[in-house]
N, C-alpha and C positions, 0 to 999 in steps of 0.2 A: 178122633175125638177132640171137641175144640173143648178148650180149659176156661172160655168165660163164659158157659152156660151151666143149670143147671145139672145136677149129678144124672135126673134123669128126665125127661120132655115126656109129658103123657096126652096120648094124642085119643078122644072119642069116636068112635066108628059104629055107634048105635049100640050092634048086641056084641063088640068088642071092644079094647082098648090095649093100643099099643105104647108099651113103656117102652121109650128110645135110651140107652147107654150112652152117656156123655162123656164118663170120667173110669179113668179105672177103680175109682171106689164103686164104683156102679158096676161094673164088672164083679170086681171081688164080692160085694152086695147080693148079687145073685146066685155067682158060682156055691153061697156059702148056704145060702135061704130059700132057692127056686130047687124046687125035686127036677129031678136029671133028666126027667121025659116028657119038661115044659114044651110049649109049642115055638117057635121063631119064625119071625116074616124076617128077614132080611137080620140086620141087627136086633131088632125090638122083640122085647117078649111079646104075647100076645095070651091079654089077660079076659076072662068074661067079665063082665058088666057085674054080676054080683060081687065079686070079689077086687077089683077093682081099689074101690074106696078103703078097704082094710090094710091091701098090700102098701098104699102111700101110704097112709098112717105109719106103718111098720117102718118105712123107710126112714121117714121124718122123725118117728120116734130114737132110731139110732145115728140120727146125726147126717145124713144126707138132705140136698136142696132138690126138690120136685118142682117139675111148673109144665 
């Protein structure tokens, strides 16, 4: 995880979107707030397109940097 980026990188893939883990607040962010039988590509969660725009808000509402 590089420490000069963003907490987490949200990358568009049409009718998905994958949140990439930058920081271990991002980590702990998730472990605390993502139900346990999210989906994973790789590191990234992988979020639907409707829900998406909520989950950044959430994140940015507690204090983490999205981009």
């Amino acid at each position: 995880m590089k420490s000069n980026q963003a907490d987490f990188s949200i990358e568009n893939h049409g009718s998905i979107f994958l949140f990439r883990m930058n920081s271990p607040a991002a980590v702990q962010w998730v472990a605390e707030n993502v139900q346990r039988d999210a989906q994973f590509f790789g590191d990234a969660l992988i979020v639907e397109t409707r829900y998406a725009r909520d989950l950044a808000v959430g994140m940015i509402a507690d204090g983490l940097e999205v981009s």
